[in-house]
Structures are given as C-alpha cells and as structure tokens.
MARBA-3410 file (N, C-alpha, C, O; in Angstrom, 1 decimal):
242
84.3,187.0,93.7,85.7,186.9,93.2,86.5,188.1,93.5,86.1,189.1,92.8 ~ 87.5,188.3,94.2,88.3,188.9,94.6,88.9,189.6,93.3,89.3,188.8,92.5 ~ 89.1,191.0,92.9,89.6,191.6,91.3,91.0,192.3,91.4,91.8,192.7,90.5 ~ 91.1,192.4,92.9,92.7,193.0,93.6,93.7,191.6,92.3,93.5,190.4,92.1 ~ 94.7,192.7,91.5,96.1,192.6,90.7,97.3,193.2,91.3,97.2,194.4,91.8
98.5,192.4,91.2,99.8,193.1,91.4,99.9,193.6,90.1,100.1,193.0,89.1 ~ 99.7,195.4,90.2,100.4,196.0,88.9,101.7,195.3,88.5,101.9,195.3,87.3 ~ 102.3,194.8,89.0,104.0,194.3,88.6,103.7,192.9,87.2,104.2,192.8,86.1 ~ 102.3,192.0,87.9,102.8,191.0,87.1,101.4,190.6,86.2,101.1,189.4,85.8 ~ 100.5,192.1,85.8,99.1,191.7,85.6,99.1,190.8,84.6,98.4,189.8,85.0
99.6,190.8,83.5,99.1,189.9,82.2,99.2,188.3,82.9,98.4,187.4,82.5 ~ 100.4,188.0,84.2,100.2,186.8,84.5,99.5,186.4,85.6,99.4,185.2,86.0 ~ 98.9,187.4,86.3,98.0,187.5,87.4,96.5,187.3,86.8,95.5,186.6,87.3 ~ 96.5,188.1,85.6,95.3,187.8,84.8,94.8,186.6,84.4,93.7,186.2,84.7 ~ 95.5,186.2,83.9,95.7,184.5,83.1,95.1,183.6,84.7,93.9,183.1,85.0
96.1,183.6,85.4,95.6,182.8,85.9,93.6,183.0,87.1,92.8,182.1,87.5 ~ 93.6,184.4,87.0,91.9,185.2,87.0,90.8,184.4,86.0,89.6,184.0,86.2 ~ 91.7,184.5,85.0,90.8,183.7,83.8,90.4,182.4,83.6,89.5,182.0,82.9 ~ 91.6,181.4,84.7,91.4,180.0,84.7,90.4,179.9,85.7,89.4,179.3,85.5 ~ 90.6,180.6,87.0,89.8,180.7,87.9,88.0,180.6,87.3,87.1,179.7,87.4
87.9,181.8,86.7,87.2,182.5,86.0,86.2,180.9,85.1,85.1,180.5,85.4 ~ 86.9,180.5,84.4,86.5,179.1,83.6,86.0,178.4,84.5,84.9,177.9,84.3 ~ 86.5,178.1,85.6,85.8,177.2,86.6,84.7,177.4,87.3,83.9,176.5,87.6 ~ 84.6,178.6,87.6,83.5,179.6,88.1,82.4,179.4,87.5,81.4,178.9,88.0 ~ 82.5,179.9,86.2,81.5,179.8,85.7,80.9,178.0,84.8,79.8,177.7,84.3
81.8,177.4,85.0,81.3,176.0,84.7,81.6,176.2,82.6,80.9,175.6,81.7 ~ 82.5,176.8,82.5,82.9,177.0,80.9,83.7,175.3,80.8,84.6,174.8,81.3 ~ 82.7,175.0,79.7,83.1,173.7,79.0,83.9,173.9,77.8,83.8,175.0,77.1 ~ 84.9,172.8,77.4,85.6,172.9,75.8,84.4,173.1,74.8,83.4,172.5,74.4 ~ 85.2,174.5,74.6,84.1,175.0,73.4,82.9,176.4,73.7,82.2,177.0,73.0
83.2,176.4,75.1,82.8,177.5,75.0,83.5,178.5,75.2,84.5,178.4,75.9 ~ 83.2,179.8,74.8,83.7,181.2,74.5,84.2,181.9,76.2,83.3,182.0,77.1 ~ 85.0,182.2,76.3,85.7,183.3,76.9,84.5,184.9,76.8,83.7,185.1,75.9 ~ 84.7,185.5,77.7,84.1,186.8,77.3,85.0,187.9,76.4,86.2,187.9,76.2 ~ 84.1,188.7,76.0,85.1,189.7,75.2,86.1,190.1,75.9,86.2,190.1,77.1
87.1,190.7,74.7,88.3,191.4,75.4,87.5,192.7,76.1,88.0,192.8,77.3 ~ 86.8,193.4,75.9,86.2,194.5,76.5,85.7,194.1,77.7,85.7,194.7,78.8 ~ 85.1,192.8,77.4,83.9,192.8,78.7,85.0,192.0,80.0,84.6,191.8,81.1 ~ 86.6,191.6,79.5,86.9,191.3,80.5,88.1,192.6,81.4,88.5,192.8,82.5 ~ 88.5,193.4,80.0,88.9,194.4,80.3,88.3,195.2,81.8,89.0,195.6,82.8
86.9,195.4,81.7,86.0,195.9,82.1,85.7,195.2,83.5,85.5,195.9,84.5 ~ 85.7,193.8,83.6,85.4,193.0,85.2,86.9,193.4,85.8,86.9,194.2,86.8 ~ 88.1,192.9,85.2,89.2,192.9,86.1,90.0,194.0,86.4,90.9,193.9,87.2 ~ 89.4,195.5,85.5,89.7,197.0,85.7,91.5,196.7,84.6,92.6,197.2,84.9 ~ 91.4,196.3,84.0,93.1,196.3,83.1,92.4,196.4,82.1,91.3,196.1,81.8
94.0,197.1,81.2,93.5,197.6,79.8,93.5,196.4,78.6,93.7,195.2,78.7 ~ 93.2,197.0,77.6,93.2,195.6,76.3,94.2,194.7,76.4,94.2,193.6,76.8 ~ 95.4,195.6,76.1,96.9,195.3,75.8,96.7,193.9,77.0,96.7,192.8,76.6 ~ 96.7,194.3,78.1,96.9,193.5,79.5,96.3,192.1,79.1,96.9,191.1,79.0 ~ 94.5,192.5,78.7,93.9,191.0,78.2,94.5,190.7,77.7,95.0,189.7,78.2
95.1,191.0,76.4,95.7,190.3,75.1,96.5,189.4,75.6,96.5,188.2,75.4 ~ 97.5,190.2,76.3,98.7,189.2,76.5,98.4,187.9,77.8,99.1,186.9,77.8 ~ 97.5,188.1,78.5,97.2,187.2,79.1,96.4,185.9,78.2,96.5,184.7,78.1 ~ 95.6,186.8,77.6,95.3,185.3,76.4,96.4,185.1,75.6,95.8,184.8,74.5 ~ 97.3,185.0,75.3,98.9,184.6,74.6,98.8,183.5,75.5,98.5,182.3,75.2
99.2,183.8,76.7,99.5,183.0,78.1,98.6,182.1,77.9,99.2,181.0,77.6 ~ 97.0,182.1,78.0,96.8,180.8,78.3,96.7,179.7,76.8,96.6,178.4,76.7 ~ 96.7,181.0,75.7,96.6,179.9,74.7,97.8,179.4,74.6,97.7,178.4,73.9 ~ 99.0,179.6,74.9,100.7,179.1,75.1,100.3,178.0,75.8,100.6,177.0,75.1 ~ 99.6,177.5,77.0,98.7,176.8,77.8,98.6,175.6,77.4,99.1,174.5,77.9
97.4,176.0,76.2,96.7,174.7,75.6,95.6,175.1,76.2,94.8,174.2,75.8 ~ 94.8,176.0,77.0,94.1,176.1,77.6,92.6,176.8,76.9,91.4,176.8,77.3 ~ 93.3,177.4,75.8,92.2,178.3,75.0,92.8,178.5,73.2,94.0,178.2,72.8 ~ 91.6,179.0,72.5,91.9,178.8,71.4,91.7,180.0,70.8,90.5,180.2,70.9 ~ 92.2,181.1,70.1,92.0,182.2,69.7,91.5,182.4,68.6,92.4,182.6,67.8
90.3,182.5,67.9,90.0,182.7,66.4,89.3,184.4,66.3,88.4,185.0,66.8 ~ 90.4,184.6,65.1,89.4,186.0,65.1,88.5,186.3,64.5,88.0,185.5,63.7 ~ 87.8,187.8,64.8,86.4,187.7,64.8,85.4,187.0,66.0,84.3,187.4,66.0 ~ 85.7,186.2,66.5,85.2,185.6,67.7,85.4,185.4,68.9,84.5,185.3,69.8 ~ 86.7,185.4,69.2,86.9,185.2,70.6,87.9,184.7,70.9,88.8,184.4,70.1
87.8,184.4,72.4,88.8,183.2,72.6,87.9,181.8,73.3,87.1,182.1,74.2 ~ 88.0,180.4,72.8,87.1,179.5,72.8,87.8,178.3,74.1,88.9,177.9,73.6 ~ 87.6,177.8,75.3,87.7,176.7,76.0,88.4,176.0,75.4,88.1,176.0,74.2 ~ 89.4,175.3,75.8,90.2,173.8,75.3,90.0,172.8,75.8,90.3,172.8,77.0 ~ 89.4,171.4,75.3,89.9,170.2,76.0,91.0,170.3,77.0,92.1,171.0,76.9
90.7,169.5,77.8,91.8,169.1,79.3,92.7,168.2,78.5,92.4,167.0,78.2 ~ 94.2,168.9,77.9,95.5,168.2,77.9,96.3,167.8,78.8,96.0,168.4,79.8 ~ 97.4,166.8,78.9,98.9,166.7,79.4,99.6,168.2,79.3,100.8,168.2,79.5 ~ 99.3,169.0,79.1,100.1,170.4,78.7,100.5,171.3,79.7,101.6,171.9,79.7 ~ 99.4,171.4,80.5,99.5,172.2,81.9,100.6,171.3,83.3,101.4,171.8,84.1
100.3,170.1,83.2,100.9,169.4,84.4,102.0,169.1,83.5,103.0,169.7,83.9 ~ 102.1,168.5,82.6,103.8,168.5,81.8,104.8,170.0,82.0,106.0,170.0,82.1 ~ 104.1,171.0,81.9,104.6,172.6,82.5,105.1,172.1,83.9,106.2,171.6,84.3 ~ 103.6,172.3,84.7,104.7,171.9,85.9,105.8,171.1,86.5,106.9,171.5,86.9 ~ 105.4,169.8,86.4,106.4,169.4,86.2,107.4,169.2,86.0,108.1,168.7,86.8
107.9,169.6,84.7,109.3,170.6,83.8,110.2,171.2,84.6,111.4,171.2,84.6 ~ 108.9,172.0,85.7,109.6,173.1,86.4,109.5,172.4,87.4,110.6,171.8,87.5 ~ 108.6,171.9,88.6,109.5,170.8,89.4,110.7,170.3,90.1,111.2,170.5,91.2 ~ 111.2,169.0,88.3,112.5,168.8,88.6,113.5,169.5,88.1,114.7,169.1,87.9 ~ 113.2,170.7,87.8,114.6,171.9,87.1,114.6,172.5,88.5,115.6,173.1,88.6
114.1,172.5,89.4,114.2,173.3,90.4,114.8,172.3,91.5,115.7,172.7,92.3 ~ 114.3,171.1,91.6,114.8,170.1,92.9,114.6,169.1,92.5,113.6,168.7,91.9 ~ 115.9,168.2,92.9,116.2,166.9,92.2,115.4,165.9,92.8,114.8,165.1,92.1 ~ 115.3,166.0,94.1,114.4,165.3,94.7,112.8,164.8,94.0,112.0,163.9,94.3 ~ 112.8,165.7,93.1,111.4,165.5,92.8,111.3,164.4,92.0,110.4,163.6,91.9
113.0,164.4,91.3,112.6,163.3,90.3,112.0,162.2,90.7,110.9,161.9,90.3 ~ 113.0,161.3,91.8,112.4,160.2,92.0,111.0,160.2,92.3,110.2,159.3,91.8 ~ 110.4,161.6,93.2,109.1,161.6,93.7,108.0,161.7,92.7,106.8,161.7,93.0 ~ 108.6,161.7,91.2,107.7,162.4,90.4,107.5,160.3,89.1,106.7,159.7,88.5 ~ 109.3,160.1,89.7,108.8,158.8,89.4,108.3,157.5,90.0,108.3,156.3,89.6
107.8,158.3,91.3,107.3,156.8,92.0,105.6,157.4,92.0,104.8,156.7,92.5 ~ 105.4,158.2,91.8,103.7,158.9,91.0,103.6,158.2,90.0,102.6,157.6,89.8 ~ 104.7,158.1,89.3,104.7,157.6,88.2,104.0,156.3,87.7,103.3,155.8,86.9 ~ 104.7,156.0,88.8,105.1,153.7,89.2,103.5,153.7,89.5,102.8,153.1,88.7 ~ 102.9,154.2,90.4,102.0,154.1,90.6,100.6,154.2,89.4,99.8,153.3,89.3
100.5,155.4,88.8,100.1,155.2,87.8,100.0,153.8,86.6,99.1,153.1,86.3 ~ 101.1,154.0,86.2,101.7,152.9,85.1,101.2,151.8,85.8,100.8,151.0,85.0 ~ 100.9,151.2,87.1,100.9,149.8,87.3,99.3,149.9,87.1,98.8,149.0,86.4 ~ 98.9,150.5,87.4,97.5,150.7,87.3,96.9,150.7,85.7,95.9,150.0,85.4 ~ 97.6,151.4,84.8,97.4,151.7,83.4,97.7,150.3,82.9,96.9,150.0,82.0
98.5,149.4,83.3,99.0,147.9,82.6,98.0,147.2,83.0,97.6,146.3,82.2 ~ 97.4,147.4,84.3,96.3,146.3,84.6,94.8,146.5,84.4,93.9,145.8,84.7 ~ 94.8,147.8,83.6,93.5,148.3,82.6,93.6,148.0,81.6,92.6,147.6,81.0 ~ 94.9,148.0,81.1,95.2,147.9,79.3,94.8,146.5,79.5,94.0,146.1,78.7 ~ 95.2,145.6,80.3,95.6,144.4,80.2,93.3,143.8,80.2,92.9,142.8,79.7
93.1,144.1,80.5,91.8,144.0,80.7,90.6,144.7,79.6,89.5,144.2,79.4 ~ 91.3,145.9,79.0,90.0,146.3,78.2,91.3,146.4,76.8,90.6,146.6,75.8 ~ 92.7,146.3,76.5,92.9,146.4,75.1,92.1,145.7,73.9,91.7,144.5,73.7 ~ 92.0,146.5,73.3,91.6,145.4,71.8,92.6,144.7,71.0,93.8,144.7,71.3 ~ 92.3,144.3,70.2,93.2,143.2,69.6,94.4,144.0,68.5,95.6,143.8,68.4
93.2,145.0,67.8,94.5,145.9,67.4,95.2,146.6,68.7,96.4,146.6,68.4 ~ 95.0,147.2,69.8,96.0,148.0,70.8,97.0,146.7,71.0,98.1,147.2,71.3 ~ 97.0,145.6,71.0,97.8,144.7,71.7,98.9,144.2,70.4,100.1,143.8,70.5 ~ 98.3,144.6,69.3,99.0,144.5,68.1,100.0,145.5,68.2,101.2,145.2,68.4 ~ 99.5,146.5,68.1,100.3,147.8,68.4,101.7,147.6,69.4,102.8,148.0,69.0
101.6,147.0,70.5,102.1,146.8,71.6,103.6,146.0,71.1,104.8,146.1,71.3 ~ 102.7,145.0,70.5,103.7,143.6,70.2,104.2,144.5,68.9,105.3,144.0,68.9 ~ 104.3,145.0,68.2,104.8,145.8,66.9,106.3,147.1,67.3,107.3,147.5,66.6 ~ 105.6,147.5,68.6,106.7,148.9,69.1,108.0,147.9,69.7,109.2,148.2,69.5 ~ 107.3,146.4,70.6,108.0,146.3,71.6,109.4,145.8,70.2,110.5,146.2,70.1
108.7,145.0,69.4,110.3,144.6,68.3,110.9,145.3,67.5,111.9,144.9,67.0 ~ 110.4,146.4,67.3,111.2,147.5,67.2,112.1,148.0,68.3,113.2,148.4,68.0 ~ 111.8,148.1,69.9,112.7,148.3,70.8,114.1,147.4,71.0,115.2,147.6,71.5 ~ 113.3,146.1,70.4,114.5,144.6,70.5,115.6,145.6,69.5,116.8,145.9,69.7 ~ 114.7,145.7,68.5,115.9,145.9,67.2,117.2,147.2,67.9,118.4,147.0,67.8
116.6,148.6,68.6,117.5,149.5,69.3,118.0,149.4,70.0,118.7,150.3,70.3 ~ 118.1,148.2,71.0,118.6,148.4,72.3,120.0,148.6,71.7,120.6,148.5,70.7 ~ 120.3,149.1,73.2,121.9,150.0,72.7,121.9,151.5,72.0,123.0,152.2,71.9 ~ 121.0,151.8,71.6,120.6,153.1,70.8,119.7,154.0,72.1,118.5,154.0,72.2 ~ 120.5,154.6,72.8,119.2,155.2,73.8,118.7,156.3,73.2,117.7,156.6,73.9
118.8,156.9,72.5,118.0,158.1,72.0,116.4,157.6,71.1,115.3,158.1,71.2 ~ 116.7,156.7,70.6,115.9,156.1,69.5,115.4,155.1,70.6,114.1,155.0,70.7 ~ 116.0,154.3,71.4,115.3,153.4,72.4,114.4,154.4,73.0,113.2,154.1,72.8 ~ 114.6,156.1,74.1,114.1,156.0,74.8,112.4,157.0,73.9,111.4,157.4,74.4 ~ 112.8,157.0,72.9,111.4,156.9,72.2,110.3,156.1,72.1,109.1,156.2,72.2
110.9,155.4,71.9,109.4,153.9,71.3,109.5,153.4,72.8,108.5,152.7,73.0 ~ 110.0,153.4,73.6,109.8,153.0,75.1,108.8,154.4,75.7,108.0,154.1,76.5 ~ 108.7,155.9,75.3,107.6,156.7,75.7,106.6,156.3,74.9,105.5,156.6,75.3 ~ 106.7,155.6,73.8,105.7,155.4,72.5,105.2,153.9,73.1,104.0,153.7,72.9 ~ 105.7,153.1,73.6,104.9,151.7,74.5,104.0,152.3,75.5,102.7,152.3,75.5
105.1,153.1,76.6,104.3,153.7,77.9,102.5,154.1,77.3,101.4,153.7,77.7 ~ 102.9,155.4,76.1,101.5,156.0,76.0,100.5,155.0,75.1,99.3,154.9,75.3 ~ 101.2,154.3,74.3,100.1,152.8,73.6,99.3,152.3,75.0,98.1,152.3,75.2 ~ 100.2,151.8,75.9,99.4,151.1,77.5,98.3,152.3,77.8,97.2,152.2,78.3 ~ 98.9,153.2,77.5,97.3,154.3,78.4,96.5,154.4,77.8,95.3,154.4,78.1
97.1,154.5,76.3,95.5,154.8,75.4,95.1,153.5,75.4,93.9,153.6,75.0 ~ 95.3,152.1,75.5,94.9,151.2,75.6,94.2,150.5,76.7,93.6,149.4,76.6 ~ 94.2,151.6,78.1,92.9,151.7,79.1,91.3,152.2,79.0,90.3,152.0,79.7 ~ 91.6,152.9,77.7,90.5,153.8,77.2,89.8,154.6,78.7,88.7,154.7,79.0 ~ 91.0,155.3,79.3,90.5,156.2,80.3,91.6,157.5,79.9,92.8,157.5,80.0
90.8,158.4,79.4,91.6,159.8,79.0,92.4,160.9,79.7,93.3,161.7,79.3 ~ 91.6,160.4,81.4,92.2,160.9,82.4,93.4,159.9,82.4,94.5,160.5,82.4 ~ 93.3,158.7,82.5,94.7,158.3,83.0,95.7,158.7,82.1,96.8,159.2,82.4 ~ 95.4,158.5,81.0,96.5,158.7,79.5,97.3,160.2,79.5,98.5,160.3,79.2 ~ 96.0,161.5,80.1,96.9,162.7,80.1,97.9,162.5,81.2,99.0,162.8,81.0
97.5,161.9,82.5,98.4,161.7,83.4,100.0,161.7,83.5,100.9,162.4,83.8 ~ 99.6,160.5,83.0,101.1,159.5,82.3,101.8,160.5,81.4,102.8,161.0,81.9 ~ 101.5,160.8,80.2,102.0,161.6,79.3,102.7,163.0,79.6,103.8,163.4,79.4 ~ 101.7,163.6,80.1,102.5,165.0,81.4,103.3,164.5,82.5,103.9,165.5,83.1 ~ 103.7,163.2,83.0,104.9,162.9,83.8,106.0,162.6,83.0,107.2,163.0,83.2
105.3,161.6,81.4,106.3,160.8,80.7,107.3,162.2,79.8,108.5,161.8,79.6 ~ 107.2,163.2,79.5,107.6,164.3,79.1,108.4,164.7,79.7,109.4,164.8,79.0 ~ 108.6,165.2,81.0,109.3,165.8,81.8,110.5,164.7,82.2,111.7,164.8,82.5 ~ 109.9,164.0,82.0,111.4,162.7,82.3,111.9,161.8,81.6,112.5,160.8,82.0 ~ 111.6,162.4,80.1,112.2,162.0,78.9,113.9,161.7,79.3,114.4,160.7,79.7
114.5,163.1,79.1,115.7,163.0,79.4,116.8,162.1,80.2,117.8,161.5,80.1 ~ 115.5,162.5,81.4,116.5,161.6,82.4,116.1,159.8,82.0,117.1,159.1,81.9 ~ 115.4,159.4,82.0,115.1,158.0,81.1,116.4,158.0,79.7,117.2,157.1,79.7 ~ 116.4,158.9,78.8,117.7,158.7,78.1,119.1,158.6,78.6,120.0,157.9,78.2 ~ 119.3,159.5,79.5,120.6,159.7,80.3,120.3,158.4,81.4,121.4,157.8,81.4
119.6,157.8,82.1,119.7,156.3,82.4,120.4,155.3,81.7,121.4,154.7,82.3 ~ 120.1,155.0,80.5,119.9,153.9,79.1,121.5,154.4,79.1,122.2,153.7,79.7 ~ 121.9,155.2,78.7,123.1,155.9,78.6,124.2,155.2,79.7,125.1,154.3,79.4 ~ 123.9,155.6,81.0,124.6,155.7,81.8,124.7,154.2,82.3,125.6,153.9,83.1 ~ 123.5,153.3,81.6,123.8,151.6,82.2,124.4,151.2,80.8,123.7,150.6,80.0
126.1,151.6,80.5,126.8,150.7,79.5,127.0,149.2,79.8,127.8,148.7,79.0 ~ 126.7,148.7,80.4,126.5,147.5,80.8,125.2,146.8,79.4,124.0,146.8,79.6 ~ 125.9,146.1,77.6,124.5,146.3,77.3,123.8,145.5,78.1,122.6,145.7,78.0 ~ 124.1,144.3,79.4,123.0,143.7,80.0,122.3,144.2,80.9,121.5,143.7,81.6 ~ 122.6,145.3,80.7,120.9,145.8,81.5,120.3,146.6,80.7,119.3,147.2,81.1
120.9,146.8,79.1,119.5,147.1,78.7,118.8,146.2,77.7,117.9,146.4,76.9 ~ 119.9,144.6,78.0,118.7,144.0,77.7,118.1,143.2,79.1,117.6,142.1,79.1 ~ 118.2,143.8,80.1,117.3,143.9,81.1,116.0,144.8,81.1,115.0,144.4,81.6 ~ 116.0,145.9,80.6,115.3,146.6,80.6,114.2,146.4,79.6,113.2,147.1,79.7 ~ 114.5,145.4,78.3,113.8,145.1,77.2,112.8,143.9,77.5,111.7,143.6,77.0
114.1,143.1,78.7,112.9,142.2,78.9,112.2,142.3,80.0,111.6,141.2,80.1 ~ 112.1,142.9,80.6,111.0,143.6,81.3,109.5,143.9,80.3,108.4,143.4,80.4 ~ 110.1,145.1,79.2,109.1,145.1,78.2,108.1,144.0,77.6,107.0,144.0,77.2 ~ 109.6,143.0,77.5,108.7,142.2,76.2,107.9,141.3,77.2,106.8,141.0,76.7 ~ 108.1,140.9,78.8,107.2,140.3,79.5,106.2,141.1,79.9,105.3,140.5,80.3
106.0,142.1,79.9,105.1,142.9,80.1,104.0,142.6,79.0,103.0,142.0,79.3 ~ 104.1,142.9,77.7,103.7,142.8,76.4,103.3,141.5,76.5,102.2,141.4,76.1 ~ 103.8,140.2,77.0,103.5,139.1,77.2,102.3,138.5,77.8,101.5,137.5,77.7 ~ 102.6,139.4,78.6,101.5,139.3,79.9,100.3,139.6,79.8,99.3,139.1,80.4 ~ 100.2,140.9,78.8,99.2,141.7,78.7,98.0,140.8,77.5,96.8,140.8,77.7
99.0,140.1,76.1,98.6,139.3,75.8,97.6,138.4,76.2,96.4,138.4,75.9 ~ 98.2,137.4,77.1,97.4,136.4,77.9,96.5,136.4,78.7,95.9,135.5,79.3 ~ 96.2,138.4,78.5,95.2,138.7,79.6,95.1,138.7,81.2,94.1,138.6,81.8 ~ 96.3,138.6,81.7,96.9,138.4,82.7,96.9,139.5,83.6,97.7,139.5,84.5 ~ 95.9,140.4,83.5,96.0,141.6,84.7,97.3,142.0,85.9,98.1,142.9,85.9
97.0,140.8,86.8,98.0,141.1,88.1,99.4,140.6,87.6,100.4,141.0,88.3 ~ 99.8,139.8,86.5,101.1,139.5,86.0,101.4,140.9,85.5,102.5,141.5,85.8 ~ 100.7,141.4,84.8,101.0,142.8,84.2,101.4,144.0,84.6,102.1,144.8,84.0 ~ 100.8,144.2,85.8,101.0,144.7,86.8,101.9,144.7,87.9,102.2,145.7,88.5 ~ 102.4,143.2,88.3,103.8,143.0,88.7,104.7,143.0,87.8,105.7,143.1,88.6
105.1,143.0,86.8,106.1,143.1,86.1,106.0,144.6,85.9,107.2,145.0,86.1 ~ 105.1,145.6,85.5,105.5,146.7,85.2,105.9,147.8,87.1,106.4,148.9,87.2 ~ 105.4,146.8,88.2,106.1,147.8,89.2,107.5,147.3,89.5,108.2,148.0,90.2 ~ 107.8,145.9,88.8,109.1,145.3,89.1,109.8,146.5,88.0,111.0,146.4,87.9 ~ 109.5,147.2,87.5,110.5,147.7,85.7,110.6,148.8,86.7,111.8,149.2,86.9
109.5,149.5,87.4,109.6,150.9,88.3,110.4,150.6,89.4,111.1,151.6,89.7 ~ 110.4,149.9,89.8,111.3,149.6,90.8,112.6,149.7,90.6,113.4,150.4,91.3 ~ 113.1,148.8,89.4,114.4,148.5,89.0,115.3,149.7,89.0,116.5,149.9,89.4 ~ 114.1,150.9,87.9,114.6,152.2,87.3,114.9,153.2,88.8,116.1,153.4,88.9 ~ 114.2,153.7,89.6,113.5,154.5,90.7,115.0,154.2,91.3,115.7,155.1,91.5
115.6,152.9,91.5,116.7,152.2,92.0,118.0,152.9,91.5,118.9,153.4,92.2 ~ 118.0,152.8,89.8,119.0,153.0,89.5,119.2,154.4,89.3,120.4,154.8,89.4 ~ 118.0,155.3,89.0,118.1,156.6,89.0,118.3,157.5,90.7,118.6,158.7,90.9 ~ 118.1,156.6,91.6,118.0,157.3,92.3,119.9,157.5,93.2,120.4,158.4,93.7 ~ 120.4,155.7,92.9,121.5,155.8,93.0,122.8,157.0,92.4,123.7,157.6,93.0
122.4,156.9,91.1,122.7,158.0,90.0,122.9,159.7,90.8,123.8,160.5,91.2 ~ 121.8,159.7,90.8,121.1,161.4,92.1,122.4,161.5,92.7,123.2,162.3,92.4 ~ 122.5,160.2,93.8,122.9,160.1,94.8,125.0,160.2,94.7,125.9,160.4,95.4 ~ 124.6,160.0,93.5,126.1,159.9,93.2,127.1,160.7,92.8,128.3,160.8,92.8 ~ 125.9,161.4,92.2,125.9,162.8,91.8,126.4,164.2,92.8,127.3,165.1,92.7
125.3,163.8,93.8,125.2,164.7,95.3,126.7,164.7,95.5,127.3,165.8,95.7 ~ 127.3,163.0,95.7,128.5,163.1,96.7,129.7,163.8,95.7,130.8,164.1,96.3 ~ 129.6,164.0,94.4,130.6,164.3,93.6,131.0,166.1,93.7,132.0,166.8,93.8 ~ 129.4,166.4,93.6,129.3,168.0,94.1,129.9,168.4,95.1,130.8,169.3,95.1 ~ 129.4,167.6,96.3,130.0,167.9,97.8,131.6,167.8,97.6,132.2,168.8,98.0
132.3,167.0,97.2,133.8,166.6,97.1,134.8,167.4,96.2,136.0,167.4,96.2 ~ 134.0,168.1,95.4,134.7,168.9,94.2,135.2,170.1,94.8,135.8,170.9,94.1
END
C-alpha cells in the first residue's frame, strides 16, 4: 500500500487510506479500526490529522467512534452513494435523467421481487401508504413523501438489502426534483395519472403478478424520465435565450 499524502489535503487523503485500508484488510461491521497511534504511525501524520479523518468517515456512516475504544466498522448504508450522487446532479444536469434511468432499472426489478416474495403484512403496508397518497394528490410536498415511503416499502419488501440501499441512495438525491415535477404538472390530471400508476402497481403486486408489476412500474419510469427530461430541456433553451 502506497503511504505517499498531499500535505494540502491529508485529513481527506487519510480517510479515504482508511477505507482502502478496511478493505485490505477484510474489516467486517464491527470490527475495530487500529489505534489512533498505530495509524498515526503506518501513514507517518500526526494525531490531530487521524482525528479529523475519523470525523470524516464517521460523517460517512462508515465508522463508529466510542471512547475508550476506538473507532468500530459500520454496516454498508445508502449514505455513501446518496453523497455521491448529491454531488453528481449539483454538478451536471445530465446526470439527472442518467441517475433516473439507473433508477428505472432498479425499481422494475425491486416490483418484480416484491411482487414475488412480499408478505402479507408488506402488501398491507403498500395498500395503506398507497390511500393515503389518493387522499394528497395535489399536495406535492406531502405527496412526494409517502411516494419515497411506497418506493422504499417495494425494496424492503424484496428482502434483498443490497437492492433496498440502492434505491434509497438514488431515491434521496432526487427527492427534490420528484417534488418540483408534481409541482410543475398543474395539470391535477396527471397527478392523478401518476397515482394511478401507483395504485395499479399496488394492484398488481397484490395478485401476485410479477411481470404486470413490473410493466407498470417501467411504464411510471418512463412517463416521469419523459417529463423530467422535457423540463431539463426547457430549461436549457430558456438559459441560452436570456
């Protein structure tokens, strides 16, 4: 392992030494970090330098700081990829769409697992958020809540943890723009287009219908990917003309 740091940016050069470092050594959630001394001592930087690099990764989600002991491994969250992504589409608009046809892909996949392994309470759950969304439509702040609150019911209802962080670290970063959508289609018939999308989805998933489920939730990705991307685009030509 290479121990060469830019004096300029160590505490964040460190951090990421230390993720490296986790993998290297095959450190599972739960286990310990080396001392601040003993890492002081491998990467040649002083305390202060560790410290603040562990700030960093526990800001992360990546580690757990207790004192007296150390710093301890984290379970793999949505925390790290919801970061990037963040940064992403703050930097290029482009990404959005690209970040929501990752997206599409995911989700159709997650509806045709849910749809196959939910239990009877997850499908409860499902059918409970979706009439609560009947009751907001027209409300996008509060709609585009319990519409991220369906999305992640469908993943934890795959019972695969990888897919669920997935979803969840895309569904974050594109909160906003999903509210400013709902917003921006005053038309209320498309958003009760967009509900019933949901409630067929919820329907489908019921009946145990896998590939119904799954067409309907890439027809919903489709619809949005369409309107948001028009949006982008409309956007672009307003910039340029001003």
């Amino acid at each position: 392992m290479s121990l060469t740091l830019r004096r300029e940016t160590l505490p964040e050069q460190l951090a990421e030494r230390l993720v490296q470092l986790v993998s290297d050594r095959n450190l599972a959630p739960g286990d310990f970090l080396p001392s601040t001394s003993a890492i002081a001592a491998e990467f040649g930087v002083s305390r202060p330098v560790v410290r603040e690099a562990l700030r960093t990764l526990e800001a992360r989600g990546l580690i757990r700081t207790e004192n007296g002991r150390g710093a301890i491994v984290q379970p793999v969250t949505s925390e790290l990829l919801s970061h990037y992504f963040h940064l992403a589409i703050s930097v290029d608009e482009t990404a959005l769409v690209e970040l929501l046809e990752v997206r599409k892909g995911l989700e159709v996949e997650s509806a045709r697992l849910a749809t196959l392994r939910a239990t009877d309470a997850d499908l409860d759950a499902l059918a409970a958020t979706v009439e609560q969304m009947h009751a907001a439509v027209g409300k996008s702040e509060v709609y585009t809540d319990l519409d991220a609150q369906l999305h992640l019911h469908i993943a934890e209802a795959t019972h695969n943890t990888t897919l669920y962080h997935l979803i969840d670290s895309i569904r974050g970063p594109l909160r906003d723009t999903i509210e400013a959508g709902l917003r921006s289609r005053a038309n209320r018939v498309h958003h009760l287009r967009v509900q019933e999308l949901h409630e067929l989805l919820v329907d489908a998933m019921r009946a145990r219908d896998p590939d119904q489920a799954a067409a309907i939730m890439a027809l919903h990705f489709d619809e949005a990917v369409q309107h948001i991307a028009g949006a982008a685009h409309s956007r672009r030509e307003e910039d340029t003309t001003a």
